[in-house]
Backbone as a printed PyTorch tensor [residue, N CA C, xyz], in Angstrom:
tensor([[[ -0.7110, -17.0810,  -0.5650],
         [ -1.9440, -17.6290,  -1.1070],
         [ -2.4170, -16.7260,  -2.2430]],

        [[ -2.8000, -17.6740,  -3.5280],
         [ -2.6880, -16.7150,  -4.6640],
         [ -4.3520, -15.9180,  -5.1570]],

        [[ -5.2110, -16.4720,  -3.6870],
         [ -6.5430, -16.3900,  -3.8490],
         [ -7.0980, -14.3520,  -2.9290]],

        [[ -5.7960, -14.3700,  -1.7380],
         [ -5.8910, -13.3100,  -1.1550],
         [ -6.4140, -11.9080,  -2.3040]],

        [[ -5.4120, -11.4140,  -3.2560],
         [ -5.7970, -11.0020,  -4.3780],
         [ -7.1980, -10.4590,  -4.6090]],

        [[ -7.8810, -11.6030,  -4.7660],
         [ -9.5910, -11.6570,  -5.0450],
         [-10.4620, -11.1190,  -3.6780]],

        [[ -9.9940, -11.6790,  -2.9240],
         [-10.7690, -11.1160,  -1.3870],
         [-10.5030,  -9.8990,  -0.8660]],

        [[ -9.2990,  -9.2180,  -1.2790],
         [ -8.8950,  -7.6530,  -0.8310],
         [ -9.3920,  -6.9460,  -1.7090]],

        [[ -9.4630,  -7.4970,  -3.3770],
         [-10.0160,  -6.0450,  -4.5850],
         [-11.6460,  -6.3420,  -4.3410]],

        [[-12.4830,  -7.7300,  -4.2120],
         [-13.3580,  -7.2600,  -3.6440],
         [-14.0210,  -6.5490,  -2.4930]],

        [[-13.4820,  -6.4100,  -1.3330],
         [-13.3260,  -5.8330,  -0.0770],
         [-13.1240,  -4.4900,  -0.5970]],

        [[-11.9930,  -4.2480,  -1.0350],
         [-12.0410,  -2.9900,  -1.4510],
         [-13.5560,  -2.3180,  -1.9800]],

        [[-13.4210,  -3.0660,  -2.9340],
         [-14.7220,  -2.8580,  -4.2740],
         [-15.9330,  -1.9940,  -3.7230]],

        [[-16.1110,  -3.2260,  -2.5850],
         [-17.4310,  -3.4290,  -1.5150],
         [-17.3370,  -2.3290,  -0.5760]],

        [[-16.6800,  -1.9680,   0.5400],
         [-16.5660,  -2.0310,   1.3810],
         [-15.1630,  -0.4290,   1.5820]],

        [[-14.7360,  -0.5290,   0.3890],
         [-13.9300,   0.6690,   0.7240],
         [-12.6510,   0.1930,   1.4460]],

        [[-12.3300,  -0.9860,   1.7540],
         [-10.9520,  -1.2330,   2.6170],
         [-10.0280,  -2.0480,   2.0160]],

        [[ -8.7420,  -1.6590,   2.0810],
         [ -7.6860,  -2.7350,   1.7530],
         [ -7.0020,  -2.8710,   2.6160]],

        [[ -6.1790,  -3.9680,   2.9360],
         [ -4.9210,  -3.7290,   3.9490],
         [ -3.9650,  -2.5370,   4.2550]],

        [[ -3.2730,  -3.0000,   4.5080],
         [ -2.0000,  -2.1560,   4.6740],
         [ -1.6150,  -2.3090,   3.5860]],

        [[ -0.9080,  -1.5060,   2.6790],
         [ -0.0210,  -1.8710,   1.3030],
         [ -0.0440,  -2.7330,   0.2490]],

        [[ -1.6100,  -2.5200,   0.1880],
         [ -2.2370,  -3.2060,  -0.4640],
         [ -2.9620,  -2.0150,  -1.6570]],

        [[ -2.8670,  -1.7430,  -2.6830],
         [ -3.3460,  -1.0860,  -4.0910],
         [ -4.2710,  -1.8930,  -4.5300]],

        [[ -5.1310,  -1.2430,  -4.8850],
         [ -6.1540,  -1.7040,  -5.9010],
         [ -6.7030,  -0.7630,  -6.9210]],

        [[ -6.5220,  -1.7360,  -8.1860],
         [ -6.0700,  -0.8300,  -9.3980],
         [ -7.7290,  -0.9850,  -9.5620]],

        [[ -8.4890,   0.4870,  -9.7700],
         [-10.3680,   0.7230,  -9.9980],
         [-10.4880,  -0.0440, -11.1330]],

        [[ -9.8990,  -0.5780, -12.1430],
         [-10.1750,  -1.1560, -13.0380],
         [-10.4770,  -2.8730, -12.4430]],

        [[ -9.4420,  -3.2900, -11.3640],
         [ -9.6910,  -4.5920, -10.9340],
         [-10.6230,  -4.4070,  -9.8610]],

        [[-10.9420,  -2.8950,  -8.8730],
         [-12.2690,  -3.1910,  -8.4170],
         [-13.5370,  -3.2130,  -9.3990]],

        [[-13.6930,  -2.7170, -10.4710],
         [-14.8270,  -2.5050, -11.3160],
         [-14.8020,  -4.1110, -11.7150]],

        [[-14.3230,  -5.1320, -11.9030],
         [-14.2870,  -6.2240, -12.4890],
         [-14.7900,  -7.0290, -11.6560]],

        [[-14.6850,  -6.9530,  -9.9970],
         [-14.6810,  -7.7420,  -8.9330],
         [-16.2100,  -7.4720,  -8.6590]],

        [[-16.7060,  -6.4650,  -9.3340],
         [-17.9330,  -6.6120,  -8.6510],
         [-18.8150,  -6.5830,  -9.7350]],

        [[-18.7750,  -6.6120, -10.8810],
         [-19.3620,  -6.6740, -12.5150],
         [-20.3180,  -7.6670, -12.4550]],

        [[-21.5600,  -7.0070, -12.6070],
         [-22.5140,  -7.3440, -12.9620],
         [-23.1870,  -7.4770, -14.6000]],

        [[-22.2280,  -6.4050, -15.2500],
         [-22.7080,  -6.9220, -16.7810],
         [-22.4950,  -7.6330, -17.3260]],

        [[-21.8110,  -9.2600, -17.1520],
         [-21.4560, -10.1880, -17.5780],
         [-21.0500, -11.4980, -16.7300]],

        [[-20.9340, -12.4760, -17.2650],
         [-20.1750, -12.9310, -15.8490],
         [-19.0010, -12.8500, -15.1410]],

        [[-18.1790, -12.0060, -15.4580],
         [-17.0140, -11.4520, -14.7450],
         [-16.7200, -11.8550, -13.6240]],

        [[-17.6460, -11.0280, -13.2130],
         [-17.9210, -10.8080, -12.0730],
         [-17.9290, -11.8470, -10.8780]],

        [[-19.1760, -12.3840, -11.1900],
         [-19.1670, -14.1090, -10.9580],
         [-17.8580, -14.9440, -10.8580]],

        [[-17.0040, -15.0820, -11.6530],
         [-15.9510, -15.6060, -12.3650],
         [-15.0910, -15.1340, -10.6880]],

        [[-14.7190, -14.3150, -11.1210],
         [-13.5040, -13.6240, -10.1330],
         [-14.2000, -13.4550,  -8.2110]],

        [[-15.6300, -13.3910,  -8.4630],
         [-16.0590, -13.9670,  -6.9190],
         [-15.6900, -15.2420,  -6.9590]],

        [[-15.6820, -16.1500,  -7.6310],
         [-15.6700, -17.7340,  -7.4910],
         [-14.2860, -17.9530,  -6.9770]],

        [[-13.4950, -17.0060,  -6.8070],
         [-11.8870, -17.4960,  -6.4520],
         [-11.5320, -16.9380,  -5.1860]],

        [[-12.3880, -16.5600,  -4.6620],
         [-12.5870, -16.0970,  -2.9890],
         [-12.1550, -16.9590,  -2.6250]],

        [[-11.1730, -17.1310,  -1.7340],
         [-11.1100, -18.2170,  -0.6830],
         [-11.1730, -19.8440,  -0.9770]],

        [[-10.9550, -20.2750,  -2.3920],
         [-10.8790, -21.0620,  -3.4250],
         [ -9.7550, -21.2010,  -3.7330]],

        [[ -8.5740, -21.5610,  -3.5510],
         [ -7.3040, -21.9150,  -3.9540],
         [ -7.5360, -22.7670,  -4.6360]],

        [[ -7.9930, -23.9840,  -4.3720],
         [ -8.0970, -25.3500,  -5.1600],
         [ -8.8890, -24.5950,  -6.9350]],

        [[ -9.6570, -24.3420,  -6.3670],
         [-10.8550, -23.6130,  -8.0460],
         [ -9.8120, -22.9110,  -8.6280]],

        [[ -8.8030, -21.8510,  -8.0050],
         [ -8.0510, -21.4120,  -8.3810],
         [ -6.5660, -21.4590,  -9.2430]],

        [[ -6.0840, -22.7460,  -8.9660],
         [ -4.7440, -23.4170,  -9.1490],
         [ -5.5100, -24.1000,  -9.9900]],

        [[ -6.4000, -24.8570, -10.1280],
         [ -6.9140, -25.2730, -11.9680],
         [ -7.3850, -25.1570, -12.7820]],

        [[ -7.7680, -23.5060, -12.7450],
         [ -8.3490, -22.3620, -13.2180],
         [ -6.5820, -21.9560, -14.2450]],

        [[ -5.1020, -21.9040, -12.9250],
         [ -4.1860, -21.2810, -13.3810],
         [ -3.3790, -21.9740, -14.5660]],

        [[ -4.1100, -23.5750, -14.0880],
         [ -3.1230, -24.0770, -14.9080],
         [ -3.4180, -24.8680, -16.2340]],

        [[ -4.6720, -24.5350, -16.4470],
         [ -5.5170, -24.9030, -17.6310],
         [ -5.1100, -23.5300, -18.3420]],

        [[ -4.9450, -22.7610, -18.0560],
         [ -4.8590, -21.2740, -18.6060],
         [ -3.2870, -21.5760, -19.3400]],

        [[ -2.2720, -22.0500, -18.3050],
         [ -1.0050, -21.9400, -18.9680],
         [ -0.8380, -23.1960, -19.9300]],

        [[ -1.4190, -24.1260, -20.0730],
         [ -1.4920, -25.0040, -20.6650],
         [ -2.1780, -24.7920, -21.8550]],

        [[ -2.8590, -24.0270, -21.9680],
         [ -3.2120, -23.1740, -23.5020],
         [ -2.7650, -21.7660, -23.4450]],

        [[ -1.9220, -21.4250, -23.1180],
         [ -0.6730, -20.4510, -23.4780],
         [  0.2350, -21.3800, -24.1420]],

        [[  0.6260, -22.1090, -23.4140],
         [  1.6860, -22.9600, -23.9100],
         [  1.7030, -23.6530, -25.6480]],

        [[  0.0500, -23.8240, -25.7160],
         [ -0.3660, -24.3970, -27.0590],
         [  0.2410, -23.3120, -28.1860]],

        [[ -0.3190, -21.6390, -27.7700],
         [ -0.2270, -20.9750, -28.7800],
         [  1.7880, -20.3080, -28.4770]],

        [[  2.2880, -21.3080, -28.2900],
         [  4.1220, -21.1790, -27.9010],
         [  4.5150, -20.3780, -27.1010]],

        [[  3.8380, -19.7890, -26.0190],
         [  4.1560, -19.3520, -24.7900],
         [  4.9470, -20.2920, -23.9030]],

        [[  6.1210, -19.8520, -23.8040],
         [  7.4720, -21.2840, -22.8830],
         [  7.2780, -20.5660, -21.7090]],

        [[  7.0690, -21.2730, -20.7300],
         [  6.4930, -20.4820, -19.0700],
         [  8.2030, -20.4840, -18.5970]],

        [[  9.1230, -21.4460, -19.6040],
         [ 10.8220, -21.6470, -18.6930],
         [ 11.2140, -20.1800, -19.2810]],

        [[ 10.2600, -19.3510, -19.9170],
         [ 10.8410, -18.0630, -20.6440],
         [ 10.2210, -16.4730, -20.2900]],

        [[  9.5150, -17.0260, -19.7740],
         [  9.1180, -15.9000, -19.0210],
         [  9.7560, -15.0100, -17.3670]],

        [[  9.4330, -14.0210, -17.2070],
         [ 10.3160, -13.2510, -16.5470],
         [  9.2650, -13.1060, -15.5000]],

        [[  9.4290, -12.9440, -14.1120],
         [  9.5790, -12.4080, -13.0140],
         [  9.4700, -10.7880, -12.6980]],

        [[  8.1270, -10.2910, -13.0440],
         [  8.5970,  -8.5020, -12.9710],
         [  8.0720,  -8.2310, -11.7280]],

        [[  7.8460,  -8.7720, -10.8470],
         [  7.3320,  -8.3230,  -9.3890],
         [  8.1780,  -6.9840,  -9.0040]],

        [[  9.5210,  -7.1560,  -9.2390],
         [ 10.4630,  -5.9220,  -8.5590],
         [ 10.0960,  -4.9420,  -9.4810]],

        [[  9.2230,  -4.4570, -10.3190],
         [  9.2070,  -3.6780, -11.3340],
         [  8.2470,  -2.5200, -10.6780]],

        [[  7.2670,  -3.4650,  -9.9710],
         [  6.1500,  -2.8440,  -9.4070],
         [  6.7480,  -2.1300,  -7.7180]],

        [[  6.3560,  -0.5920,  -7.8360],
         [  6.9580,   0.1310,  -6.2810],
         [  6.1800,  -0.7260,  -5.4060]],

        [[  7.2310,  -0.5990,  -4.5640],
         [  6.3510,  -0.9140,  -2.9360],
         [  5.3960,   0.0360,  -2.4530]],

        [[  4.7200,  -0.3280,  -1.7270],
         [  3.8020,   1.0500,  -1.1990],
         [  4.1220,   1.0250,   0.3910]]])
């Protein structure tokens, strides 16, 4: 679920806790809880929101795509990132 993400860096943010093997980069807790803009707002709204989320993702790639971003061309770097 691509919404988990949002509910652990805020948890974190909040609350000081992440899972097990779970990182949270202070730059994505500082965002999760941003109050100087609507950021903040923005990235609470995808709590537990998959649906808000998935047409949030795909309006996004659909104007990537405008400015010639080919999504059949893009790479996969998950293995790039260590495990913890």
């Amino acid at each position: 679920m691509d919404v988990s993400y949002y509910k652990q860096t805020h948890d974190f943010a909040t609350k000081g806790t992440a899972p097990a093997g779970v990182f949270v980069f202070p730059s994505d807790a500082g965002i999760a809880t941003s109050e100087a803009s609507s950021v903040g707002r923005w990235f609470q709204g995808f709590i537990g929101d998959q649906d808000k989320w998935s047409k949030s993702f795909k309006k996004s790639m659909e104007r990537m795509a405008l400015f010639g971003n080919d999504k059949g061309t893009m790479a996969d770097c998950t293995d790039a990132i260590a495990k913890l």
